[in-house]
C-alpha positions in Angstrom: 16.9 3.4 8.0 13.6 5.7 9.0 13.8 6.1 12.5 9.8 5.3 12.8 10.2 1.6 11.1 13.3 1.0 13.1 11.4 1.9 16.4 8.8 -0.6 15.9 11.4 -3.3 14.1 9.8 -6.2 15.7 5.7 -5.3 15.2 4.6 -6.8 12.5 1.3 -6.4 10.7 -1.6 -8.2 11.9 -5.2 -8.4 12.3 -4.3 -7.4 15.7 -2.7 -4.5 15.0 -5.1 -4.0 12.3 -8.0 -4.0 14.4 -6.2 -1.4 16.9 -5.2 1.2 14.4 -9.0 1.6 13.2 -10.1 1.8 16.5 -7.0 4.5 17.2 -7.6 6.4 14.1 -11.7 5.7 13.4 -11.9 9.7 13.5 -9.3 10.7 11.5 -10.1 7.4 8.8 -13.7 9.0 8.4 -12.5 12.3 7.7 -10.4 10.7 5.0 -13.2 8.2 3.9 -15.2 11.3 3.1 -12.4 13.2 1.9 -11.4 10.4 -0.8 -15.5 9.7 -1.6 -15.4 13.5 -2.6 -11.8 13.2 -4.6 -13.6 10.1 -6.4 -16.6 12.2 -7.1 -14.6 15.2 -8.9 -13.0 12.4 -11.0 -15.6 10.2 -12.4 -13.6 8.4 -14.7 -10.8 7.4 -12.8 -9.9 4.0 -12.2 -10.0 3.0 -8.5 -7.5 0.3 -8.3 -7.9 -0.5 -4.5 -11.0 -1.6 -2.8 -12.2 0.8 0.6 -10.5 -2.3 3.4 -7.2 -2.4 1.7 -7.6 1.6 1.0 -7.9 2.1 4.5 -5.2 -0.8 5.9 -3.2 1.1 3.6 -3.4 4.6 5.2 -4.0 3.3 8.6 -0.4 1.7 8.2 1.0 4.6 6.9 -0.5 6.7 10.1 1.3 4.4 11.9 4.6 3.5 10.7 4.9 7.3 9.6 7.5 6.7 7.2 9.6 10.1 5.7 9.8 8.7 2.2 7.6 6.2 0.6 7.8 5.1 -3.0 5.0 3.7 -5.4 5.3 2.0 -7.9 2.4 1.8 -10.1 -0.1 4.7 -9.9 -2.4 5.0 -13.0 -5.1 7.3 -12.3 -3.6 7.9 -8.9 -6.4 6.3 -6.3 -3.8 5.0 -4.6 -1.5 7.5 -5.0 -3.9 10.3 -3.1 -5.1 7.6 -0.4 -1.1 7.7 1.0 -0.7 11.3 0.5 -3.7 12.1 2.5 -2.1 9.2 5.3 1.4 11.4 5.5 -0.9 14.9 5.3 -2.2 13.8 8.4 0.8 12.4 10.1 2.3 16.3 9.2 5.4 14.3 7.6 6.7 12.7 4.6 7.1 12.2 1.2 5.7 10.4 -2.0 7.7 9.4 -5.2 5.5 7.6 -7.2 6.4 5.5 -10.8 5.0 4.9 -13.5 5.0 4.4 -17.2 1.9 7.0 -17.4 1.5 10.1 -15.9 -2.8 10.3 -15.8 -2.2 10.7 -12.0 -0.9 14.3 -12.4 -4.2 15.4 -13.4 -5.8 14.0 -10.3 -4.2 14.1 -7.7 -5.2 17.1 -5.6 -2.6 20.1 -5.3 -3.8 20.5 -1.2 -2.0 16.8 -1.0 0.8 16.8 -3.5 2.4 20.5 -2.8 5.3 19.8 -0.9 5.2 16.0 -0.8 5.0 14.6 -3.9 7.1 13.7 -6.8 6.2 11.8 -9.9 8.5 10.2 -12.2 7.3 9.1 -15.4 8.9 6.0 -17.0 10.2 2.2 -16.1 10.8 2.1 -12.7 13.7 -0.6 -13.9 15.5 2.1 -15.8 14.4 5.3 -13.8 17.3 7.0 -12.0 17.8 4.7 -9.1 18.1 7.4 -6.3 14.7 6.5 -5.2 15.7 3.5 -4.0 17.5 4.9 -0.7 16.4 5.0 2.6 12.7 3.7 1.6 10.7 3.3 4.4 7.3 2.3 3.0 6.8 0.4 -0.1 3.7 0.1 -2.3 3.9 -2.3 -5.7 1.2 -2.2 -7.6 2.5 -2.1 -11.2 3.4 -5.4 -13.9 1.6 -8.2 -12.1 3.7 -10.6 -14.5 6.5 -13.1 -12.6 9.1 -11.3 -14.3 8.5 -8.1 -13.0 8.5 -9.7 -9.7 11.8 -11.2 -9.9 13.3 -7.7 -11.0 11.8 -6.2 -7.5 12.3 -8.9 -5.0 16.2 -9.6 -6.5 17.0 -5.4 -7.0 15.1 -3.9 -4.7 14.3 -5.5 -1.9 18.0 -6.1 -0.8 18.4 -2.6 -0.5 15.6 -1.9 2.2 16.2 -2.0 5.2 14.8 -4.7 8.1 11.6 -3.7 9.0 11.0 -1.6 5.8 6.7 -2.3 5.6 5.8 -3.5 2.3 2.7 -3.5 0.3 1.8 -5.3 -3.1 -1.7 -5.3 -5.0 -3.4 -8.0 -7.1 -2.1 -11.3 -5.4 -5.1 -13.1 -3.7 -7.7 -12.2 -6.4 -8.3 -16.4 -5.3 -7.0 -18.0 -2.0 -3.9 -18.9 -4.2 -2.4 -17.1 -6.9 -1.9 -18.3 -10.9 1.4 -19.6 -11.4 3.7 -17.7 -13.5 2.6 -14.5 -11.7 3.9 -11.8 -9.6 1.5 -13.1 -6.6 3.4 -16.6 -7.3 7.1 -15.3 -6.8 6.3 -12.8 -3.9 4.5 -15.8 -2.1 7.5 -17.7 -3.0 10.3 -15.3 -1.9 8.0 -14.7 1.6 8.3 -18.8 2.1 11.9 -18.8 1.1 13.2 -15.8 3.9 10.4 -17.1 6.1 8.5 -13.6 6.5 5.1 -13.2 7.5 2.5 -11.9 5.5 -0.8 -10.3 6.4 -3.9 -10.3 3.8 -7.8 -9.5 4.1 -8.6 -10.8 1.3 -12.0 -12.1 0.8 -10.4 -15.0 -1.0 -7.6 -16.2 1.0 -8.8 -14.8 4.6 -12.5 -15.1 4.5 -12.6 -14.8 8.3 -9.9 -12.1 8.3 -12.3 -9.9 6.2 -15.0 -11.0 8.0 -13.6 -9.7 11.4 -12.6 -6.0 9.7 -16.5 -6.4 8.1 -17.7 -6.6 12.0 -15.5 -4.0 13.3 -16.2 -1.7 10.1 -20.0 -2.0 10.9 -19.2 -1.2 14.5 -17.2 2.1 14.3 -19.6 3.1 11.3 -17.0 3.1 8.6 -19.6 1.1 5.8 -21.0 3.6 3.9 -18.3 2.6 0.5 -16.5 4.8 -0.9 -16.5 2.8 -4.0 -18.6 -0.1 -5.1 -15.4 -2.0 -5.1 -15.1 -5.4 -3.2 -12.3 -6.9 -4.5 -9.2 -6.8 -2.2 -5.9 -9.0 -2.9 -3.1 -7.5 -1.6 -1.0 -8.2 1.2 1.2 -6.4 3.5 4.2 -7.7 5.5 8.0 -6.3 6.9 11.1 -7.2 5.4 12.7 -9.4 8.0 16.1 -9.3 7.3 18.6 -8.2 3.8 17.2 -10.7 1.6 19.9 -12.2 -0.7 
């Protein structure tokens, strides 16, 4: 297991936690706000798949857990992909592999952030070389959104991280409950099942959770967007235990 994640086994995420991280790393988030808002700029075109609140939940988690290997799966133009490589630039540690079934992230994704910690591997992430399953210590999913896809993650993958492991996943409370026969069903399902708790600022399923982070946004002076994005369903939470 990453020694980081296994020092802080029994925090989970939070709004509480949440709330203290922006205030611990306001500075540091800014620098990267503006960093990204100039990334996006170079790159027009590109697709920016998370919204600026779960951008920055996102890096502040990573500034916190400080994980020494963290795999993403799902990347496509690679907004995510550079907002957690900026995360473990600044925490002077780790590593990205990133999956994916394109590759248009390698064209965007600057060289200052990927030289040194970052590998891409281009294909299924079901049929990739499974080596990149060991000793994960962060997880980001944002990939097939279909049920299936779920099941394939939450019955082959997550057994193998360890307790504690943080875990992201995009696109599940696009509403305050997610269409059945969707990955945002079964990962809701499998969090109920191994009773593991589950933190979201969706503006959809935690109105007054995004309404708090809108309030302590305003008050560090972290509004100006980065993108005109406003949608924000994923959720974060810890694997509790081996799940069977």
């Amino acid at each position: 297991m990453d020694s980081n994640v296994n020092g802080r086994l029994g925090e989970q995420v939070t709004l509480d936690l949440v709330d203290r991280l922006y205030r611990e790393h306001a500075e540091a988030l800014r620098a990267a706000r503006e960093a990204q808002r100039a990334h996006r700029r170079a790159h027009p075109a590109m697709k920016t798949q998370l919204d600026d609140v779960e951008a920055e939940i996102t890096y502040l988690l990573l500034r916190h857990f400080r994980p020494e290997k963290v795999v993403e799966i799902g990347s496509l133009h690679g907004w995510s992909t550079s907002w957690i490589l900026r995360a473990l630039a600044d925490n002077g540690t780790g590593r990205l592999i990133t999956a994916d079934l394109i590759d248009h992230a390698t064209g965007t994704v600057p060289e200052s952030l990927s030289a040194g910690r970052w590998e891409f591997r281009k294909g299924d992430a079901k049929t990739l070389t499974g080596d990149w399953r060991a000793e994960v210590g962060y997880l980001f999913v944002d990939a097939d959104h279909r049920a299936r896809f779920a099941k394939w993650y939450l019955a082959e993958v997550f057994p193998t991280l360890a307790p504690g492991t943080p875990v992201s996943v995009h696109d599940v409370f696009h509403r305050a409950t997610p269409l059945p026969f969707t990955e945002g069903a079964e990962v809701l399902r499998w969090l109920e099942r191994t009773g593991t708790r589950y933190f979201t600022a969706s503006r959809a399923r935690a109105p007054r959770t995004h309404a708090r982070l809108g309030e302590l946004r305003r008050e560090l002076g972290l509004t100006e967007s980065v993108h005109t994005g406003r949608d924000n369903p994923m959720l974060y939470f810890r694997v509790a235990a081996r799940s069977a």
